[in-house]
DSSP file (Angstrom, degrees, kcal/mol; ACC not computed):
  #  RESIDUE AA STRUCTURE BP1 BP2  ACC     N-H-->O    O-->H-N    N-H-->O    O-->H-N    TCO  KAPPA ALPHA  PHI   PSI    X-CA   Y-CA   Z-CA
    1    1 A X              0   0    0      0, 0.0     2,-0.1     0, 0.0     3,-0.1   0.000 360.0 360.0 360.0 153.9   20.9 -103.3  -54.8
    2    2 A X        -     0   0    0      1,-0.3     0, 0.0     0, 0.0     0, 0.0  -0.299 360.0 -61.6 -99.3 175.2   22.3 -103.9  -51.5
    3    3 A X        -     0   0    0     -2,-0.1     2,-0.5     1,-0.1    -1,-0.3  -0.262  56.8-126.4 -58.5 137.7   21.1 -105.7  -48.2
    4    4 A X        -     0   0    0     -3,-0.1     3,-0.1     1,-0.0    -1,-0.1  -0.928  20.6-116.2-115.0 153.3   17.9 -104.1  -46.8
    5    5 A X        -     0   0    0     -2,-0.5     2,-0.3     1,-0.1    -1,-0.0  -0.041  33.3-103.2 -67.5 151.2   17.9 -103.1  -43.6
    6    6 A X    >   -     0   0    0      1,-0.1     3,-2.0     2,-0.0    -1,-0.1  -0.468  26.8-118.4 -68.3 144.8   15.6 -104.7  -41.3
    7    7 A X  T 3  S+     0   0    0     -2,-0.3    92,-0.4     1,-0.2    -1,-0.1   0.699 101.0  67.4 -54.8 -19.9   12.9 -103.2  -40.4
    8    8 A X  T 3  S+     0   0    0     90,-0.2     2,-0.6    91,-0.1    48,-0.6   0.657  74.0 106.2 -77.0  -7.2   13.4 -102.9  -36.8
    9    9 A X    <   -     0   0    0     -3,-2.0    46,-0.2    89,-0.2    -1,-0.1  -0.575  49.7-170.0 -59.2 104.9   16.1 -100.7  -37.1
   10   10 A X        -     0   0    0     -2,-0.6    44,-0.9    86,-0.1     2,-0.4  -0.092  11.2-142.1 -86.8-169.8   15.5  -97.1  -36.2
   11   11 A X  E     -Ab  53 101A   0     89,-1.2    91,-1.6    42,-0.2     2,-0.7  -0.921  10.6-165.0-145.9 141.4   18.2  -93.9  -36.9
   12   12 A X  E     +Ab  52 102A   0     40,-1.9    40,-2.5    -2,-0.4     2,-0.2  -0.943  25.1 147.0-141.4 103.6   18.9  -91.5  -35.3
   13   13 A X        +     0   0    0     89,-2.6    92,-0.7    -2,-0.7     2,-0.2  -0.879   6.9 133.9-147.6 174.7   21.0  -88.2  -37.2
   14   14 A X        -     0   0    0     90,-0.3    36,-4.2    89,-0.2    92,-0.1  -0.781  49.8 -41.3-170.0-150.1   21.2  -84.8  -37.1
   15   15 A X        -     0   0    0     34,-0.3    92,-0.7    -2,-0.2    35,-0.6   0.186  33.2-155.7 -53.3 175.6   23.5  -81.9  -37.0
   16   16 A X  B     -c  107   0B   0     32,-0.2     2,-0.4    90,-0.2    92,-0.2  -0.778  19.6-172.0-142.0 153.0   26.7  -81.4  -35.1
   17   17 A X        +     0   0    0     90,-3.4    92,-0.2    -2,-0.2     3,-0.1  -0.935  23.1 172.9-137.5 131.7   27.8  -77.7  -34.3
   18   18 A X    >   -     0   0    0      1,-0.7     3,-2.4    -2,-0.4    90,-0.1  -0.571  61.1 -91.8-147.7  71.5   31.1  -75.9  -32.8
   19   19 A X  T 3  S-     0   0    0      1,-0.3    -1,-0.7    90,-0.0     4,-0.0  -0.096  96.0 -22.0  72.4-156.9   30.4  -72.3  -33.2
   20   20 A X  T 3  S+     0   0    0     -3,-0.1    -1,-0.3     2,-0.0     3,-0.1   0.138 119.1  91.9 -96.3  44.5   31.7  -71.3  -36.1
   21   21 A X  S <  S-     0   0    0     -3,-2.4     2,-0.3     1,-0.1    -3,-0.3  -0.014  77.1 -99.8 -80.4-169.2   34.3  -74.2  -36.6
   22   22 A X        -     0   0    0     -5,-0.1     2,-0.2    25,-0.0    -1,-0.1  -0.656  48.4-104.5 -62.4 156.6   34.3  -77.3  -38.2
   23   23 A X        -     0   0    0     -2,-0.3    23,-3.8    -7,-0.2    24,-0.5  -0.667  25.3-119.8-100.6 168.1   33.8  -79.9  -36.0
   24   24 A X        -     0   0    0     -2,-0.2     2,-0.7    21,-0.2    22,-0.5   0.126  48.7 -89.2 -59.5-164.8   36.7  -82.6  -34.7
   25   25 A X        -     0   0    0     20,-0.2    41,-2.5    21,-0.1    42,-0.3  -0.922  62.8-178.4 -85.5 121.0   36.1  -85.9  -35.5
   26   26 A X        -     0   0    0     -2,-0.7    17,-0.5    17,-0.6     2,-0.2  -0.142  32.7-123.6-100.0-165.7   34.1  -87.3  -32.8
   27   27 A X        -     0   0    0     37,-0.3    37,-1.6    15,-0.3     2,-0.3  -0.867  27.7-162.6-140.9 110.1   32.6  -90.3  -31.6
   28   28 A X  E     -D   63   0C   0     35,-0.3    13,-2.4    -2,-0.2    35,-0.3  -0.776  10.2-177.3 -88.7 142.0   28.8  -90.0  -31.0
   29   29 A X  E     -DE  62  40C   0     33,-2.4    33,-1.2    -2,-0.3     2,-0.9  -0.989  21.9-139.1-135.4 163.5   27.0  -92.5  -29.0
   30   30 A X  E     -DE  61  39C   0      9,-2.6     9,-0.9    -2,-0.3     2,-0.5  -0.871  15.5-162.8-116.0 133.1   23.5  -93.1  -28.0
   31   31 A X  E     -D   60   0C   0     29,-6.4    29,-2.0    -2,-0.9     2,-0.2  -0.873  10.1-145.5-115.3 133.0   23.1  -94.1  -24.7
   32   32 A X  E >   -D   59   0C   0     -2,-0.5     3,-1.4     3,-0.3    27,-0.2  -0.361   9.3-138.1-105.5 159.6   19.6  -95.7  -23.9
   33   33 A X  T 3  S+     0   0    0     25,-3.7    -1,-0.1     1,-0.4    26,-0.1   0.420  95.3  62.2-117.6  36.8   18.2  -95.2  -20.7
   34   34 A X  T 3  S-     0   0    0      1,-0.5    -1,-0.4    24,-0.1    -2,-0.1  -0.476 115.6 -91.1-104.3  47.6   17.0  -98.2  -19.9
   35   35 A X  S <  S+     0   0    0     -3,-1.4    -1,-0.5     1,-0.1    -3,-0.3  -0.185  71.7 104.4  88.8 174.9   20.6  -99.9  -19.9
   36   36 A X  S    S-     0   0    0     -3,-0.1     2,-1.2    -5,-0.1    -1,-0.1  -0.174  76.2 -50.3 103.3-178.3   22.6 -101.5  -22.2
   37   37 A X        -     0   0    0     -6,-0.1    -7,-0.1    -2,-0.0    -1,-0.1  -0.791  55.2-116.3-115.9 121.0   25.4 -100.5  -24.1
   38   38 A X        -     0   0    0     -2,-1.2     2,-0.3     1,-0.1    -7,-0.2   0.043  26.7-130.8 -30.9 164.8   25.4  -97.1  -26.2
   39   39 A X  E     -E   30   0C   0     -9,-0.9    -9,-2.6     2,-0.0     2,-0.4  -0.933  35.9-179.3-104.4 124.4   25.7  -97.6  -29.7
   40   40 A X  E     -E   29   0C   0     -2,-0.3   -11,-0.2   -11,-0.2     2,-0.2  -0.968  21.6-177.2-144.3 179.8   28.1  -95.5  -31.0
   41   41 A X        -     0   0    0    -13,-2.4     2,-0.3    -2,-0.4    11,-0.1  -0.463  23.6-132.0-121.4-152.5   30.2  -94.3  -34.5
   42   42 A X        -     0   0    0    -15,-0.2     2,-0.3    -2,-0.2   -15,-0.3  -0.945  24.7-160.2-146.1 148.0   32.8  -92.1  -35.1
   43   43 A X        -     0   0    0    -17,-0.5   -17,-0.6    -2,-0.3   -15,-0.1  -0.893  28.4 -81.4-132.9 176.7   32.7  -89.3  -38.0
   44   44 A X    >   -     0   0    0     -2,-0.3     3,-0.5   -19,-0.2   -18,-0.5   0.582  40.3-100.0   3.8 141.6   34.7  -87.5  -39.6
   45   45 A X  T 3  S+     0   0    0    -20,-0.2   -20,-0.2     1,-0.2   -21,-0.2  -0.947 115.0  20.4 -97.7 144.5   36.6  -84.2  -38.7
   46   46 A X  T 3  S+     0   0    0    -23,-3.8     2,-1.2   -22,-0.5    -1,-0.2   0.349  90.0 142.5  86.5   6.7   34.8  -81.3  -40.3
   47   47 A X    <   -     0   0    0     -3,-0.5     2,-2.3   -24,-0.5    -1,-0.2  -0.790  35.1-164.7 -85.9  97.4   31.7  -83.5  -40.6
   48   48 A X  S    S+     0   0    0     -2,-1.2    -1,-0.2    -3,-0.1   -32,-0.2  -0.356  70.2  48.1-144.0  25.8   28.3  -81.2  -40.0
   49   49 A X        -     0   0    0     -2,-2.3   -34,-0.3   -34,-0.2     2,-0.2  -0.582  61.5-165.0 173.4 122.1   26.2  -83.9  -39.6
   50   50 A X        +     0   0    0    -36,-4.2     2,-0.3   -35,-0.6   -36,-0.2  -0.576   7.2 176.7-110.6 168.1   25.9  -87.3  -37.7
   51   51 A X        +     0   0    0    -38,-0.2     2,-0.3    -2,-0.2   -38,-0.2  -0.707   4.9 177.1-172.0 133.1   23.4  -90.6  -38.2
   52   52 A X  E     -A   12   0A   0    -40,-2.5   -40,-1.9    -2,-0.3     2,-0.6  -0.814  28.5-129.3-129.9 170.4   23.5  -94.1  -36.1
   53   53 A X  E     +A   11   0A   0     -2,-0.3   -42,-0.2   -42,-0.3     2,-0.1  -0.859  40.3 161.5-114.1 135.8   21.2  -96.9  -36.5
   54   54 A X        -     0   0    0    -44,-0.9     2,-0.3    -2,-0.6    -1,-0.1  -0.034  37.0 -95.8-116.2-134.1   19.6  -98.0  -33.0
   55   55 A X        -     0   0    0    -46,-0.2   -46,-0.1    41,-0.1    41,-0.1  -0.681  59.4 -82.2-115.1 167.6   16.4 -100.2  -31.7
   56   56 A X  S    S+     0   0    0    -48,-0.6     2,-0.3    -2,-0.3    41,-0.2  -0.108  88.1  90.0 -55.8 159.1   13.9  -98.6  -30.8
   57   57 A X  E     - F   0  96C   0     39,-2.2    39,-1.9    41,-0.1     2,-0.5  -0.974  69.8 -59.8 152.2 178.7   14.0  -97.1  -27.1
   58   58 A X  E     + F   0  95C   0     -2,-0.3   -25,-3.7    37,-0.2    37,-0.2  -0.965  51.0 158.0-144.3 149.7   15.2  -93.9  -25.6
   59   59 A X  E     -DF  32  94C   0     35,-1.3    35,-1.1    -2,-0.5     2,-0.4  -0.574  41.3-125.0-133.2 173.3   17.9  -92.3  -25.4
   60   60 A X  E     -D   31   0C   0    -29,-2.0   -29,-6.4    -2,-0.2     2,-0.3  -0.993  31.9-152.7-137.0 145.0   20.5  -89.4  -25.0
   61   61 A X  E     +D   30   0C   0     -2,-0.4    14,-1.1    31,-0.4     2,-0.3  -0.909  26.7 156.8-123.8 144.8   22.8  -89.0  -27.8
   62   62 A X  E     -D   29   0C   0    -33,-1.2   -33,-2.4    -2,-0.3     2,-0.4  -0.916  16.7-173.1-174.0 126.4   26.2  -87.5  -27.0
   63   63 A X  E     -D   28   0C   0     -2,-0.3    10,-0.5   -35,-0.3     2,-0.4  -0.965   6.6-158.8-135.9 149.5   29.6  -87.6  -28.6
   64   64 A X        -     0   0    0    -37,-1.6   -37,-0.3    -2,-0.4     8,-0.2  -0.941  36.0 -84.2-132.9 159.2   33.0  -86.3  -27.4
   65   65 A X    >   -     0   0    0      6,-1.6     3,-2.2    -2,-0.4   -39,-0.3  -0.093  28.9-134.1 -74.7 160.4   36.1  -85.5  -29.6
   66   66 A X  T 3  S+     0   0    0    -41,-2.5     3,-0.3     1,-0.3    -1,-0.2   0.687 100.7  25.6 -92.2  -3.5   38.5  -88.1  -30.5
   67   67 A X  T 3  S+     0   0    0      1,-0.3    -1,-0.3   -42,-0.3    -2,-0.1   0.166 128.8  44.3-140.0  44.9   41.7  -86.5  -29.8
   68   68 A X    X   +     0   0    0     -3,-2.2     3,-1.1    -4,-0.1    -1,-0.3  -0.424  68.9 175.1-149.8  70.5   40.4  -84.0  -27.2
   69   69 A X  T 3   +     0   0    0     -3,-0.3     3,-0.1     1,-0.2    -3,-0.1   0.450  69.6  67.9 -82.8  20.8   38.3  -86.4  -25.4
   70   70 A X  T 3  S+     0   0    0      1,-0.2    -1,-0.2     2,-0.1    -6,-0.0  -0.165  84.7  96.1-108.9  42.6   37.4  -83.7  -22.5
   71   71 A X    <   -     0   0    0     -3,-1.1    -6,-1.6    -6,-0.2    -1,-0.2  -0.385  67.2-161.2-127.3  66.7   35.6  -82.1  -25.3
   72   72 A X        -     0   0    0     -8,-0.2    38,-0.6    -3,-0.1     2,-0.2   0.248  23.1-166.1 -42.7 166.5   32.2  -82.9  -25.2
   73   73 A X  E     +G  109   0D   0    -10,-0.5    39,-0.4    36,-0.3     2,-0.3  -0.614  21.9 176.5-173.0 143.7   29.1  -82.8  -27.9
   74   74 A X  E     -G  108   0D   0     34,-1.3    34,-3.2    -2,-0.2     2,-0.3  -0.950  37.7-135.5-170.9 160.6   25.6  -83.3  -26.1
   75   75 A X        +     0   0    0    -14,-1.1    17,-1.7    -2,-0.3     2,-0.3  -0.868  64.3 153.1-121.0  78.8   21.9  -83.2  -27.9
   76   76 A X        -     0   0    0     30,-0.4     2,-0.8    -2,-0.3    15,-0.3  -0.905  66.6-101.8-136.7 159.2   20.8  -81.0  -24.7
   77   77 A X        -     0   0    0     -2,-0.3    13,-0.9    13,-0.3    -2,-0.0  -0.642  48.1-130.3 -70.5  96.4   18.4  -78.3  -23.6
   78   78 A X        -     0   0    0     -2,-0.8     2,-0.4    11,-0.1    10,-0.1  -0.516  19.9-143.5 -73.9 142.3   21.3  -74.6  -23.7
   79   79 A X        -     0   0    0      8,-0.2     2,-0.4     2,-0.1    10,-0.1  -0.958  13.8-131.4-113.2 103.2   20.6  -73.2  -20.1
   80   80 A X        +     0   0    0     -2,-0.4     2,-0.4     6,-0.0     0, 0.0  -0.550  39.3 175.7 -50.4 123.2   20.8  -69.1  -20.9
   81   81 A X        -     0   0    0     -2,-0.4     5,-0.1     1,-0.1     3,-0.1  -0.909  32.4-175.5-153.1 136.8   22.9  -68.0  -18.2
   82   82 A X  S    S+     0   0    0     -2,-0.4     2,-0.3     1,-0.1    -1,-0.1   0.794  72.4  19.9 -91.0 -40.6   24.4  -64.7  -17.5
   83   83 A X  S    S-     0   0    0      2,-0.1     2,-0.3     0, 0.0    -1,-0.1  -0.833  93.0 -55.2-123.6-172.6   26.7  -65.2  -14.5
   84   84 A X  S    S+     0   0    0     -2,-0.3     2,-0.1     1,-0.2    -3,-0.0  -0.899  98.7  41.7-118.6 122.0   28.4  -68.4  -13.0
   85   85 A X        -     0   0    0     -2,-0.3     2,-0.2     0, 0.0    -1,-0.2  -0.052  68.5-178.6-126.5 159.8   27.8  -70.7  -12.0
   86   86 A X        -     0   0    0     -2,-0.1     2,-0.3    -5,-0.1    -2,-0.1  -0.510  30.0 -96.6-104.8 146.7   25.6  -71.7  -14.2
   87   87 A X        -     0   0    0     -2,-0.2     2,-0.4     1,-0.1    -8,-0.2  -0.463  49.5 -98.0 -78.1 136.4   23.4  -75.3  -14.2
   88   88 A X        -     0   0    0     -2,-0.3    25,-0.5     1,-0.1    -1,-0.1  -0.114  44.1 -93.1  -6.0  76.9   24.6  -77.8  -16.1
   89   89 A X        -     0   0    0     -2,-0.4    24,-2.6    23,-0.1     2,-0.2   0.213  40.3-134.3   2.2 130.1   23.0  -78.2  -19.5
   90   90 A X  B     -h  113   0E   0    -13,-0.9     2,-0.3    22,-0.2   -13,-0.3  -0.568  21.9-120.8 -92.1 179.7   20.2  -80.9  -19.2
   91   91 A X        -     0   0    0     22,-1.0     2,-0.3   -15,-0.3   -15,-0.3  -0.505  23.7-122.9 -93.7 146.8   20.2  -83.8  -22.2
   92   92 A X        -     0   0    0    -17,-1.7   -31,-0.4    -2,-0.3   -17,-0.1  -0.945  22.9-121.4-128.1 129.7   17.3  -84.0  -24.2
   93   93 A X        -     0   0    0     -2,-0.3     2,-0.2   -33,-0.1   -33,-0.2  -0.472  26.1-156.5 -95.1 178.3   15.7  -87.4  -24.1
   94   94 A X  E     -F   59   0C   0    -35,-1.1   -35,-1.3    -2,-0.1     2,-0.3  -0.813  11.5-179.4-123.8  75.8   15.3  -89.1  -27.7
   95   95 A X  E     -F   58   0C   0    -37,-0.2     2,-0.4    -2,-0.2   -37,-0.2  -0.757   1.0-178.1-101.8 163.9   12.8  -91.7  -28.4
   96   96 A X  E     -F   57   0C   0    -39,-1.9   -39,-2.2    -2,-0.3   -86,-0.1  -0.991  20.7-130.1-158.3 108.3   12.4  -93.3  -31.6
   97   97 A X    >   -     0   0    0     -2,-0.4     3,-0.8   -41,-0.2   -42,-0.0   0.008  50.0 -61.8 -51.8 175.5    9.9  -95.9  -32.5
   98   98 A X  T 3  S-     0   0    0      1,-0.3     2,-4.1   -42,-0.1   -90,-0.2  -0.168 126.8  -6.3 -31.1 153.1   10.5  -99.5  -34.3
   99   99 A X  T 3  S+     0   0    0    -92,-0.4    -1,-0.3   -91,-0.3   -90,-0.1   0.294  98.5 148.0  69.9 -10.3   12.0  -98.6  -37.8
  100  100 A X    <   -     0   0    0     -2,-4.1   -89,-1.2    -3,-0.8     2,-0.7  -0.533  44.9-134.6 -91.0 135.9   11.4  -94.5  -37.3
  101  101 A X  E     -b   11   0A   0    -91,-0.2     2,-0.8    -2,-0.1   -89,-0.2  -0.675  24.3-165.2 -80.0  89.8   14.1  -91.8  -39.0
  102  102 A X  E     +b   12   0A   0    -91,-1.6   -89,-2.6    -2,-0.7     2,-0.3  -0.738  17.0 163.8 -66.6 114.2   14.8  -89.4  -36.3
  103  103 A X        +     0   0    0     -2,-0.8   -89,-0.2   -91,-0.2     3,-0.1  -0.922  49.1  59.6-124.2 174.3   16.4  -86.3  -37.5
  104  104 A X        +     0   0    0     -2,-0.3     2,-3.9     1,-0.1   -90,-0.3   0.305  67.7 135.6  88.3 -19.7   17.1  -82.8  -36.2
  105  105 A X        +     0   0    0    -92,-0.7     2,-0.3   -55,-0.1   -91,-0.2  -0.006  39.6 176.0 -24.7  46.8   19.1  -84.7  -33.1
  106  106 A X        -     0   0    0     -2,-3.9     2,-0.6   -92,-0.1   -30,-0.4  -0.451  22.9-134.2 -98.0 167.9   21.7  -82.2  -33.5
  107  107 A X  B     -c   16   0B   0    -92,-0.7   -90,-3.4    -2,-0.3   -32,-0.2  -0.766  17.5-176.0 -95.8 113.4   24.8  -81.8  -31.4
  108  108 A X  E     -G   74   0D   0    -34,-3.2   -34,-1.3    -2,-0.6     2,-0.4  -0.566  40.5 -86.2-112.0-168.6   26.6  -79.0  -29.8
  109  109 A X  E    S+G   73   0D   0    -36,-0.2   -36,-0.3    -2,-0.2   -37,-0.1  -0.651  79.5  73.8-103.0 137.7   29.5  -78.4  -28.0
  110  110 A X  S    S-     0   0    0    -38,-0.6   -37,-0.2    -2,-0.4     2,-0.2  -0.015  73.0 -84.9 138.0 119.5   29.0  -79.0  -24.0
  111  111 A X        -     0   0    0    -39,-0.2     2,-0.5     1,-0.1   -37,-0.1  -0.199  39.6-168.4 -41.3 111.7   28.6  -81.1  -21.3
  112  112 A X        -     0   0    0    -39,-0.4     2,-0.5    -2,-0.2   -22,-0.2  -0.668  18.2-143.6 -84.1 138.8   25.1  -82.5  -20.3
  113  113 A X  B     -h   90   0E   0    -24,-2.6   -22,-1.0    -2,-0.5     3,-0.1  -0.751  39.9-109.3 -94.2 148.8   23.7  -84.4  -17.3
  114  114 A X        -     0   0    0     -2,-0.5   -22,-0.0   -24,-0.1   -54,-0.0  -0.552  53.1 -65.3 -85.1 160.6   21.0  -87.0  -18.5
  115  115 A X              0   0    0      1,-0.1    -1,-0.1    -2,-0.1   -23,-0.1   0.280 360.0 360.0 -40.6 142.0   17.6  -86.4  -17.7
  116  116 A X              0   0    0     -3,-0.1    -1,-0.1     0, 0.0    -2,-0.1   0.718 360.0 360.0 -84.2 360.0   16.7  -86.4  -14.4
């Protein structure tokens, strides 16, 4: 058996989605929104599905692609809009007790602003 984790560690995963594409390889981070420095990973390209270990807190989780990096990823609220221009995608905030599995975080393709 391997190290077990401490208990204070939370996680944070879900999906990530580009239409009907694979997606690049990104880099996700969660950026907490009391301060601090994001946590972030990297996956994969073609990888459907992300998961980072945090602290507890809240956050906006957001990744952009690693060899496009003006191609953003966001865990945000899609703003229907019919003509342009249209507002900004909001970020959807995240919080995640001590030790608690978040999933269903998932990521699409788009800029967000964080929550206001």
């Amino acid at each position: 058996a391997g190290p077990v984790a401490a208990p204070s560690t939370s996680t944070i995963a879900g999906g990530i989605r580009d239409g009907n594409r694979p997606p690049p390889a990104l880099r996700v981070c969660a950026h907490p929104l009391d301060g601090g420095t994001p946590t972030c990973i990297d996956t994969a390209a073609g990888a459907t599905s992300y998961r980072i270990e945090v602290a507890a807190g809240r956050y906006v989780v957001a990744g952009q692609a690693l060899d496009d990096p003006g191609m953003k990823f966001a865990h945000a609220e899609r703003i229907r809009c019919i003509r342009a221009p249209c507002p900004p995608d909001t970020a959807i905030e995240v919080e995640v007790a001590a030790g608690e599995a978040k999933s269903g975080i998932d990521l699409s393709v788009g800029e967000a602003l964080p929550p206001g």
